[in-house]
N, C-alpha and C positions, 0 to 999 in steps of 0.2 A: 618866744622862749625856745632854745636851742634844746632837741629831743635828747634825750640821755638814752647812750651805745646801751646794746646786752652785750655784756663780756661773756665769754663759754671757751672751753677747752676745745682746741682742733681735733678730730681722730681722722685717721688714717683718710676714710672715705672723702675727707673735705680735702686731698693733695693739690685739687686744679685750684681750688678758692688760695690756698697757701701759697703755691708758684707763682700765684697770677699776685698777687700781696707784696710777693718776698721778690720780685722781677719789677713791680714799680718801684719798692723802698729804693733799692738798688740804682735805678736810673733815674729818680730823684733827690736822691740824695748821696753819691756816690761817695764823698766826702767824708761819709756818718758809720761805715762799716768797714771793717777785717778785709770780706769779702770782696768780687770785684763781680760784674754783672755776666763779663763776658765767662767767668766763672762757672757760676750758676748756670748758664745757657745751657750748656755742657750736660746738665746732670739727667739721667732718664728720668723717663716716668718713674719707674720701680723704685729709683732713688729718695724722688721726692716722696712716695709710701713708706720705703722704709724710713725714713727722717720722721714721719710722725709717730711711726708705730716704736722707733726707738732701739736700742741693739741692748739693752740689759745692761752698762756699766753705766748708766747715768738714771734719776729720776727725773722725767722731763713736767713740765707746763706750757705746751706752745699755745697761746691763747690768741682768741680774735673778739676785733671790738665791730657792731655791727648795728646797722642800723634800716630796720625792717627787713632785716635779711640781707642786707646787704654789709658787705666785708669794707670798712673802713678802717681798723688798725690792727697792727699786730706786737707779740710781744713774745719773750719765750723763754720762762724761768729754767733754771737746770744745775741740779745737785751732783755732783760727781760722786759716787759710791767711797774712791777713795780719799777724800774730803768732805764728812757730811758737813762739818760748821760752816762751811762756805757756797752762798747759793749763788749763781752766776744771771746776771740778764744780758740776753741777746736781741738784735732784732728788733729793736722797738723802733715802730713806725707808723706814723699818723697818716692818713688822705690829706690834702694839703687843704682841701677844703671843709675838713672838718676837725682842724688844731683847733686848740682851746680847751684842755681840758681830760679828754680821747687820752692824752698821753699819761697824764696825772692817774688815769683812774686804771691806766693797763700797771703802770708801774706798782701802784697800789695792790691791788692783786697779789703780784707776786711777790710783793713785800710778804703779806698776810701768810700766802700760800708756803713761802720760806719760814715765816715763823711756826708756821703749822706744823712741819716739816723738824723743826729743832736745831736749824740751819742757826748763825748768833749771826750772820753776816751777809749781807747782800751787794754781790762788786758788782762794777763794771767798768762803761771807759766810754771816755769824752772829749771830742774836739777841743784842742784846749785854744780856744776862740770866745769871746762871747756870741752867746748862742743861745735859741729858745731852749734847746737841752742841757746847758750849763745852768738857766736861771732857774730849769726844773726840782733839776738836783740838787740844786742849794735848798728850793724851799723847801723840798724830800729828806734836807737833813744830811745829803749826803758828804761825808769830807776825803779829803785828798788824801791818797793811799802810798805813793810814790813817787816817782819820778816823772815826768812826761815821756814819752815813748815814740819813734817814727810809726804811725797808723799801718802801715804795715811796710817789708822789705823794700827799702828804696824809695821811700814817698818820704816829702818832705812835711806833710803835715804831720804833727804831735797829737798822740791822744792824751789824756791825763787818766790815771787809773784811779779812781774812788770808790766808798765804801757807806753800808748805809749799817748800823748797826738794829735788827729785828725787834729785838727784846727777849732771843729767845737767850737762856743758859745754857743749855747742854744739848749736845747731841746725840748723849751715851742711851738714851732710851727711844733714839729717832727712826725711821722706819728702815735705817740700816741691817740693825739687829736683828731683823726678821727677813730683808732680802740672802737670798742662795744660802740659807742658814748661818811808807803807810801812808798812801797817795789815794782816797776810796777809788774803787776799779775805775777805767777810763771811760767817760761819757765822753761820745763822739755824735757830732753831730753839723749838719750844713744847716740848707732851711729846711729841711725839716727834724725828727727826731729819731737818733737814729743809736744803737750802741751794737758793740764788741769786745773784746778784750780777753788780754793773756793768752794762753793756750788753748783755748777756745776759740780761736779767734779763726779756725779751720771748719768749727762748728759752724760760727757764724757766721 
């Protein structure tokens, strides 16, 4: 029987376990992100610190899936201050040896973690291929939010942007209020599992 990951929030201190995460996703599944590897090469140390700790316009969730301590997947919910109804997933990526499940349960999180939040919507974006992250998101409930979209400037692959509806109603009482005083978003993905999307897609 296949061990079941501990899911936990990244902080700042785990930046090598994150780069070293977010540098495989990348080179295995190039296809499945915004981002591009030789991108990310680029970024200092400091950068990848400050990416966890976060710059104050956004509430983040960069989560990992692990197994004995060890870092097998990752995932990264994220609220824009000026958009609370709307939570964004970036980043999701599985070890290739341990799909099956790994994805199902990071994406879940931040389903939860969104509805916690007061967030009514959780987007993203998606290879628009069949694909182990297109059959995800279907059974996650997610539907098609717009258009299909080039993956990013100049590439001919299409993301599709999809949406997974929370449960939550409102965000008028969400932790907005207390900070500083129809495509569902695009699931993208090769062989493994991978997302980006919209204007985030810089984030991610």
């Amino acid at each position: 029987m296949r061990q079941l990951p501990k899911i936990r929030t990244l902080i700042s201190q785990d930046w090598e376990a994150y780069k070293k995460l977010r540098m495989q996703s990348l080179a295995d599944s190039p296809n499945a992100f915004g981002r591009i590897l030789a991108e990310e090469e680029k970024r200092t140390d400091a950068s990848w610190i400050n990416r966890l700790m976060g710059d104050g316009s956004s509430l983040n969730l960069p989560l990992v899936a692990e197994i004995e301590g060890e870092p097998i997947g990752l995932a990264w919910g994220r609220i824009e201050h000026s958009n609370p109804d709307v939570a964004n997933l970036y980043q999701l990526w599985v070890y290739p040896s341990h799909r099956g499940g790994v994805g199902k349960l990071l994406v879940e999180e931040v389903i939860a973690w969104a509805k916690e939040k007061n967030a009514i919507y959780l987007d993203l974006g998606v290879t628009l291929r069949e694909s182990p992250a297109m059959r995800l998101y279907t059974r996650l409930e997610f539907e098609a939010l717009g258009e299909p979209h080039p993956l990013r400037v100049g590439s001919e692959i299409l993301s599709l942007p999809v949406t997974h509806h929370t449960g939550a109603t409102s965000a008028a009482t969400s932790w907005v209020s207390t900070v500083a005083g129809s495509t569902p978003a695009t699931m993208t993905s090769g062989s493994g599992v991978g997302v980006e999307v919209g204007k985030g897609a810089a984030f991610g």
